[in-house]
C-alpha positions, 0 to 999 in steps of 0.5 A, spaced: 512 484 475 510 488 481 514 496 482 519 493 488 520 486 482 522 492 477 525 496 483 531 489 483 531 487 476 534 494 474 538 495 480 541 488 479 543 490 471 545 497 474 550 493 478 554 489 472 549 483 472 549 479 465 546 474 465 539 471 464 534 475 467 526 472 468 520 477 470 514 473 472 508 477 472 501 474 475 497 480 471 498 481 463 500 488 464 507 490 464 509 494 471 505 499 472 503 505 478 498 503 482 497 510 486 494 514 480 489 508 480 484 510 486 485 518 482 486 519 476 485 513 473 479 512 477 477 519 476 477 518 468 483 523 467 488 518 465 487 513 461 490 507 463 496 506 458 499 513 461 500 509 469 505 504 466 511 504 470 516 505 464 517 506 456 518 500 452 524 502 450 527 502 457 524 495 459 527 493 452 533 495 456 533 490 461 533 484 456 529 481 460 525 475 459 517 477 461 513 472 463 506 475 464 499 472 466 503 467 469 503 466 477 507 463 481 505 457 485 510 454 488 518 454 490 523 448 492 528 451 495 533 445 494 531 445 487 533 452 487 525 452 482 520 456 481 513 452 479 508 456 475 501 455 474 501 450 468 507 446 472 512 450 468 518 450 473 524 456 472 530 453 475 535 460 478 541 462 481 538 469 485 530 469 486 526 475 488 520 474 492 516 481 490 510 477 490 506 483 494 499 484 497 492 482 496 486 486 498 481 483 503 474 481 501 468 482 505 466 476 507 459 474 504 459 479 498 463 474 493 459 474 487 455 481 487 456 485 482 457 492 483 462 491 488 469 492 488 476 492 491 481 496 488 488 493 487 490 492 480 489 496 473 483 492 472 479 493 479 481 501 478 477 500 470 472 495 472 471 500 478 470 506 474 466 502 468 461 501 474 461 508 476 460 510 470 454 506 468 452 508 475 452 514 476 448 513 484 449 512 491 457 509 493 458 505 499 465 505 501 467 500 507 473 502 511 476 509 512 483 507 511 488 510 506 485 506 500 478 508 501 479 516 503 482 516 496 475 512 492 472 517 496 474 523 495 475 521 488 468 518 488 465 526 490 470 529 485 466 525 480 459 529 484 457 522 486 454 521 493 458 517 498 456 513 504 464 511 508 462 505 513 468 504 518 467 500 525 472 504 528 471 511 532 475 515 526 478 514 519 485 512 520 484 512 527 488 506 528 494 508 525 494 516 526 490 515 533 483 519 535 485 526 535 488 526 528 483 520 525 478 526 527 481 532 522 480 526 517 473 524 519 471 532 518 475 533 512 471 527 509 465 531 512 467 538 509 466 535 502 460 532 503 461 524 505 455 521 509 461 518 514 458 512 519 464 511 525 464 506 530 460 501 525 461 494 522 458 491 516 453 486 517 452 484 510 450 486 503 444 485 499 443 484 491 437 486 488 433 481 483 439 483 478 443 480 482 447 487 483 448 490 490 441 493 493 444 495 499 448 494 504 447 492 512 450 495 518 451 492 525 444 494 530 439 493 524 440 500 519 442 499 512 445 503 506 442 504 500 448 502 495 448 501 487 456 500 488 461 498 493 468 499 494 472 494 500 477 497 503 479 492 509 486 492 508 491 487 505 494 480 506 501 479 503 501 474 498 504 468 501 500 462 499 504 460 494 511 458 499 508 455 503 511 448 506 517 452 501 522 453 507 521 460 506 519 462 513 513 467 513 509 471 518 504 476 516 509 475 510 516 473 508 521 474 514 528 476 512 534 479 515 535 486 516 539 486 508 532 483 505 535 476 505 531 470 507 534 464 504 540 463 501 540 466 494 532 468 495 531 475 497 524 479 498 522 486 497 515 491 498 509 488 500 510 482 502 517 482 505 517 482 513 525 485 516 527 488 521 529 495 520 535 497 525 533 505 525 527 504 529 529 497 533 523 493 530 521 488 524 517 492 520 512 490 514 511 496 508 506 497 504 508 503 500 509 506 493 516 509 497 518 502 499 517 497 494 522 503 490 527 503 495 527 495 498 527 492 491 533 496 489 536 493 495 534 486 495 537 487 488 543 488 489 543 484 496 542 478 491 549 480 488 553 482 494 557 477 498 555 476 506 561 481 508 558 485 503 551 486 504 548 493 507 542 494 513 536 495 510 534 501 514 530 507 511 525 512 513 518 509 511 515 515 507 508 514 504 502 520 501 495 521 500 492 526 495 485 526 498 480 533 495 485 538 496 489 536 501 496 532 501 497 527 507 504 525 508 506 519 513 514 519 515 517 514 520 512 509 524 507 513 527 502 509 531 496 510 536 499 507 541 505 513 541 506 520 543 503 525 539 503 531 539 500 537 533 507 542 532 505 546 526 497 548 524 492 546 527 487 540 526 481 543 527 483 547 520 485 540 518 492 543 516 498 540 521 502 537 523 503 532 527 509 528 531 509 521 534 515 519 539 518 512 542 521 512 549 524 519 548 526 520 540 522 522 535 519 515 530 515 519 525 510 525 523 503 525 519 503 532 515 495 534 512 496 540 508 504 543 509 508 538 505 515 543 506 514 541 515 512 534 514 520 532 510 523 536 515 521 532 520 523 525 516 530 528 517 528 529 523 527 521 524 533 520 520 538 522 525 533 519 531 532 526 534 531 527 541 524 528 542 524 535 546 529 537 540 525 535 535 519 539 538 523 545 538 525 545 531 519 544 527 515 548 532 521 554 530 
């Protein structure tokens, strides 16, 4: 019921597909957008029915079977069956595993209220009802995308924000220092407290057995009257274990999205390795889920000789107070970077990253028309020094 799940439904029936065709979804919404959940929905500006995915009139199109509220919990490959909660067992020709991510709980944290992570329609509505309600202090825990958005979300909302990260700056492990620190003075220029380089200890509820404060690593504290964790996500993967699907950080497939015969996998759970950067990757974006649930879903009715690489540039954005912050390609900490138009200190740039020579990826904040230059750029695997070149003219 996921967007990289719909993503495959509809491609296969664009491809000629006529046959029964079955969505299970573990949520009772029908598939909606999740990047307006952290802003628009969040901030009160959308109601929630406006981040559905489709109109009814399109899903009826699919003639679809929709079970939704129903979870998978098991899959025998032999028997070519999925297993749902409530033992009820669909028998299939093709399966698509688009079974995502979960977000990471703070350990010790379970059962405080007022503390939330933000993954679901239904985390962005409980979320918003608590701040709502509570119109104090917001401790946001972890600096990554996720939490930059509550965050920024949260002051638009004229809330106090405290943003807890134990590295030494947002993002710093996916961009590197220098281009985490525009992050970090960015949050800071629209008046989040930032703490950098410190970890949770812990949380503490009051007498109501609502959040109180939260405990920082060398005995500080923060006041707290909601908490929003953004540690991360696991891939949601318990459900096949022992199924003979191999998993690592997620469902391993080859490079057209295959990973076993007759079973495909697409978007946050699916693990392949992409030929156009000679490394297995797992994606967790908006972008990706679209593009890999198409090509799961044709893989599915494709041949063997047929079937195509899947090998596209990873693309993903971040509106965050009044900038747009896009990523193209692999970037990383451990990479070359180098700043090739604007500046960090103005928190406008762009910023290039290199592998052995080519260019891999780019991280733009503010100059979007520079940052899909470069992502073509990463297409045609561009010599570094020419893509240096070129952006910089």
């Amino acid at each position: 019921g996921s967007l990289a799940g719909l993503s495959a439904a509809e491609a296969v029936r664009r491809a000629g597909f006529d046959g029964r065709l079955t969505i299970v979804g573990d949520e009772p919404h029908q598939p909606y957008d999740r990047p307006p959940l952290s802003k628009q929905v969040l901030a009160g500006e959308w109601a929630p029915e406006r981040a559905a995915l489709r109109s009814g009139e399109r899903l009826a199109g699919l003639d679809a079977e929709w079970l939704l509220g129903r979870r998978a919990t098991g899959l025998d490959l032999g028997a070519r069956t999925v297993t749902l909660d409530g033992g009820k067992a669909l028998g299939f020709d093709g399966l698509v595993v688009a079974t995502g991510a979960a977000p990471r709980p703070l350990p010790g944290a379970e059962g405080i209220g007022g503390v939330h992570v933000l993954r679901t329609l239904d985390d962005a509505l409980a979320l918003r009802a608590d701040l709502d309600a509570t119109p104090d202090r917001v401790v946001v825990v972890g600096a990554g995308f996720i939490g930059g958005e509550v965050a920024a979300t949260c002051r638009g909302r004229g809330l106090e924000v405290t943003m807890v990260e134990p590295l030494a700056a947002p993002l710093a492990r996916v961009t590197g220092h220098a281009v985490g620190g525009a992050a970090a003075e960015l949050h800071r220029a629209n008046g989040v407290d930032l703490r950098l380089g410190v970890g949770v200890e812990g949380v503490d509820a009051g007498a109501d057995g609502r959040v109180a404060r939260v405990r920082l690593a060398g005995g500080s504290s923060v006041e707290a009257a909601v908490v929003v964790v953004g540690i991360g996500v696991v891939p949601a993967t318990g459900w096949l274990e022992g199924s003979g699907l191999t998993l690592g950080d997620g469902v391993v497939c080859d490079e057209t999205c295959l990973a076993a015969p007759g079973v495909v996998a697409a978007g946050d759970v699916a693990r392949w390795p992409n030929r156009l950067f000679g490394e297995v990757m797992r994606v967790e974006h908006w972008d990706n889920a679209v593009q890999q649930g198409a090509a799961a879903g044709t893989r599915l009715l494709a041949g063997d000789g047929e079937a195509e690489p899947f090998a596209p540039v990873p693309y993903f954005w971040s509106d965050q107070y009044d900038r747009k912050i896009q990523s193209v390609g692999r970037i990383g900490a451990d990479l070359t970077v180098e700043v090739v138009a604007g500046s960090l200190e103005a928190m406008e740039f762009v910023a290039l990253y290199g592998r052995d020579g080519t260019v891999v990826g780019a991280l733009g904040m503010g100059l979007p028309a520079h940052a899909m230059r470069a992502r073509k750029l990463i297409a045609a695997s561009t010599p570094w020094a020419e893509a240096l070149t070129t952006l910089r003219g």
